[in-house]
C-alpha positions, 0 to 999 in steps of 0.5 A: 730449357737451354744451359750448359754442363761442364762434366758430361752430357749429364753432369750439374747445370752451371749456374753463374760465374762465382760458381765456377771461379770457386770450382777453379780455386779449388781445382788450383788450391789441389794442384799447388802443393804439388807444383812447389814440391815438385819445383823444388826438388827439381829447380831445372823442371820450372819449364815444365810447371810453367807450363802446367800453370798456364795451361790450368789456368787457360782451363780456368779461364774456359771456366769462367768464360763458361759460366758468363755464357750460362748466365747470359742465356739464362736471362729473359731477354736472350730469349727474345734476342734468339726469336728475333735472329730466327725471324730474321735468318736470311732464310725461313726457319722453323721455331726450332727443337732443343738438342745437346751439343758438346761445344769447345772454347778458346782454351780447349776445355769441352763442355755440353750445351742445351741449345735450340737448333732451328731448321729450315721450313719445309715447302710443301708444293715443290722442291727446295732447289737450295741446301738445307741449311739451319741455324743454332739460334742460341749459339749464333748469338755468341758467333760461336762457329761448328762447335767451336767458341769464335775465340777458338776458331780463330786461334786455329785457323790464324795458327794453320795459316801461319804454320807450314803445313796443318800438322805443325799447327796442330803441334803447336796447338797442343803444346799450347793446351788445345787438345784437339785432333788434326781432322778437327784442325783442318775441319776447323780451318776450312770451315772459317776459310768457306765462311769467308769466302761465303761473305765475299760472294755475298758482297759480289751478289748486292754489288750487282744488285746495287745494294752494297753499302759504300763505306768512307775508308777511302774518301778523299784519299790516294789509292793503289790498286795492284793485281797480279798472278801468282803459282801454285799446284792443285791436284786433280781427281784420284785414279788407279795407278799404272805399273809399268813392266820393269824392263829386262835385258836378254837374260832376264836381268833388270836394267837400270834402277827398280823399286824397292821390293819390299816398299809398299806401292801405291795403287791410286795417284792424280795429276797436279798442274800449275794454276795462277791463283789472280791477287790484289792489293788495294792501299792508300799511298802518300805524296810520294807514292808510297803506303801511307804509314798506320794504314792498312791493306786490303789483299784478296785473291781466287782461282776462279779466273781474271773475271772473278777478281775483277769483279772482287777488286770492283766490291772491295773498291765499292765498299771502302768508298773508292768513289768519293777517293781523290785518285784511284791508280792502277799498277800490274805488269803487262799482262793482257788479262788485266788491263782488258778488265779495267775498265769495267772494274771503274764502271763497276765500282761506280768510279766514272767520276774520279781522276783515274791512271794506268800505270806499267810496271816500270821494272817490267817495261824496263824488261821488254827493252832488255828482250828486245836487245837480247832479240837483235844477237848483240854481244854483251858489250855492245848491249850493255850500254845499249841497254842503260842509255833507253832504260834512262830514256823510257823512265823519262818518259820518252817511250816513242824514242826508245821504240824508234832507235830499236826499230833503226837496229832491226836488220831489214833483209831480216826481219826479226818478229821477236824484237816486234813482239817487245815494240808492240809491247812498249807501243801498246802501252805507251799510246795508253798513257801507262808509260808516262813515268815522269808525270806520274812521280810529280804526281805522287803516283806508284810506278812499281807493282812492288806491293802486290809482288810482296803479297804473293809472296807472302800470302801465296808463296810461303804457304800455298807453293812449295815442293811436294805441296798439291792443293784441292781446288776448294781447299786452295781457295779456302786458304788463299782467303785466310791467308789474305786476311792474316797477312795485311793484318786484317784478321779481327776485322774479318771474324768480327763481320764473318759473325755477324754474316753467319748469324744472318745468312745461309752460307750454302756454296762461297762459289759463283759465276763471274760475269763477263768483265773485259772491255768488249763485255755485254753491259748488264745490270742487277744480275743475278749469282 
């Protein structure tokens, strides 16, 4: 039935792992001689056989691997195991066929796998509106992603996430032994990156339906929650290229600069624009208020508007337990998007019954004062003290002065409509209990959005915004997703569920439709993605 050859499709089945340790002894036994010889008539070379070494023994490592999967499927009871996830499949599926794949593993060694491959049923009266999706049964078992052992998809995709570009990842990898080609890279990576995405849109739809599970993460403590928007280049759709006629003076002669005659022009390009991919931070803070030491955050981040991360932010708080938590606080800028959606992240999360505070960014609050003097054409000297004694006064809580003592600088046979943008500003907040900064530091409470302006930078800055850098939306987003779990430090976490979710559900599309989360919304319950 199912087992695995290392040399070709039609090579000698591998039998146990003794066999492959001898194969690999002997394999290093041929390969030693060599190395000593070649060290010692060249001392300077040792970087070079090092590196041989190492990679021969990654080969042997593979060999070993490859073995212990031979043996495991070999067993009665992996069979039983394999029926059981087929029955199970989020989906119905067919007893299956045995088909012969070439599968990789975490050194880069290629070997052939006889697997049972289980499509989905057919229905016989009507169409199947759904994709077609099967399910590998033999390899689910291990995690193993599209061809890839999971070891090696991981190792690819933290690598093109942590590389500037997928071409420098792809070096890297080769210089490390993995012999793969870049589209087998960039395959790899955007196939971890939608299976994620996959999962989170999974936990989306049993939020709404109420299924969900809590977790306990958070219980009893104090919890940050930090949104932002961040900046970066999506290109649009590829479209034939217009020439445009060089321009000639009287006499025929070109007038100001040409393009290279001989360079080869471009027939197609695209337009790109700016998007704000939204970003949250979610953490546990201390007593005063800063990120609670051995622990760990949870960043997300999407492109597909403020109702999709509100309804991200409300899973993740859901699913740590942010219900049973002492005190959950919220922090952003003054965007509008934001805090119109707060209140339906705490009614979606279930977080009606704990102690709840809106926080400003003291820096941005501290901002708008700035703009508001700016706005009254005073000259630097008369607006620099200005300036330090309301910025004094807003920090200790007296927002109404400071809102006040502006007002009385305002000409009144001029009125000036910027410097009331900045007071409504300040006013807004201020009557929402977001500025009261000396009751939030007696309280222990984070007056700064300073994580979440870290993690755009991290997560969205050095890797997804750069010059002459334009994104696919759905690579884009696949990224973002990737870089959300590396950066915090959440990776293994994150392969070790993606496993289990693809070994128990279709992940068809990662894409859904937000519903409507501002605070003027519909209520509506146990709908559907």
């Amino acid at each position: 039935m199912t087992g695995l050859t290392m040399d070709g499709r039609d090579g000698e089945k591998i039998q146990s792992v003794q066999e492959m340790i001898l194969r690999f002894h002997a394999e290093i036994l041929g390969k030693a001689p060599a190395w000593s010889d070649s060290l010692q008539s060249e001392p300077s070379g040792l970087e070079a056989i090092e590196t041989s070494v190492h990679h021969a023994f990654a080969r042997g490592a593979d060999m070993v691997v490859a073995g212990l999967i031979a043996m495991t499927i070999a067993e009665e009871t992996f069979d039983s195991a394999a029926e059981q996830t087929r029955k199970q499949f989020s989906r119905p599926l067919q007893k299956g066929r045995e088909r012969t794949i070439a599968i990789r593993l975490f050194g880069g060694m290629l070997i052939w796998a006889t697997t049972l491959y289980c499509g989905p049923k057919k229905k016989r009266f009507r169409k199947d509106d759904q994709p077609r999706v099967g399910l590998d049964v033999t390899l689910a078992q291990f995690g193993f992603g599209k061809a890839v052992s999971p070891a090696l998809q991981s190792r690819v995709t933290r690598r093109v996430a942590l590389c500037p570009s997928i071409a420098f990842a792809h070096q890297e990898l080769v210089r490390d032994g993995v012999q793969l080609d870049a589209k087998a890279v960039k395959r790899i990576t955007y196939q971890c990156g939608d299976g994620l995405l996959a999962l989170r849109r999974h936990r989306v739809e049993l939020l709404r339906q109420g299924k969900l599970p809590a977790g306990n993460e958070l219980a009893g403590k104090r919890v940050s929650v930090q949104i932002d928007g961040g900046r970066m280049k999506i290109r649009g759709k590829t479209k034939p290229k217009t020439t445009e006629a060089e321009k000639v003076n009287e006499d025929g002669l070109l007038t100001g600069d040409a393009p290279g005659r001989s360079q080869k022009r471009r027939t197609r390009t695209y337009d790109a624009d700016w998007r704000e991919p939204k970003l949250v931070t979610i953490f546990v803070h201390d007593a005063q208020g800063k990120m609670a030491k051995e622990t760990k955050a949870t960043i997300d981040g999407t492109l597909l508007g403020p109702d999709a991360i509100a309804e991200v932010v409300a899973m993740h708080l859901h699913r740590l337990g942010a219900a049973q938590a002492e005190c959950v606080t919220f922090v952003a800028d003054g965007a509008p998007w934001i805090w119109d959606r707060i209140a339906g992240i705490i009614e979606l999360a279930s977080l009606s019954d704990v102690r709840t505070n809106q926080v400003l960014d003291c820096c941005h609050a501290v901002h708008h004062i700035s703009l508001a003097l700016g706005s009254l054409g005073l000259s630097r000297e008369e607006r620099n003290p200005l300036y330090r004694e309301h910025r004094t006064l807003l920090r200790n809580g007296h927002w109404r002065q400071v809102v006040e003592e502006l007002s009385a600088l305002e000409n009144e046979e001029q009125p000036n409509a910027e410097l009331q943008t900045e007071l409504a500003y300040l006013r807004r907040h201020g009557e929402s209990g977001r500025l009261s900064y000396v009751s939030f530091r007696r309280a222990g409470i984070p007056c700064g959005s300073g994580a979440i302006e870290s993690s755009i930078r991290r997560v969205i800055n050095l890797r997804l915004k750069s010059n002459a850098m334009f994104w696919k939306s759905e690579n884009a987003e696949s990224m973002l997703q990737v870089r959300s779990q590396v950066v915090p430090d959440q990776w293994d976490t994150a392969m070790v569920e993606l496993a289990e979710f693809n070994r128990t559900h279709a992940s068809d599309d990662w894409r859904w439709e937000p519903q409507p989360m501002t605070a003027q919304r519909e209520p509506s319950h146990n709908v559907a993605v």
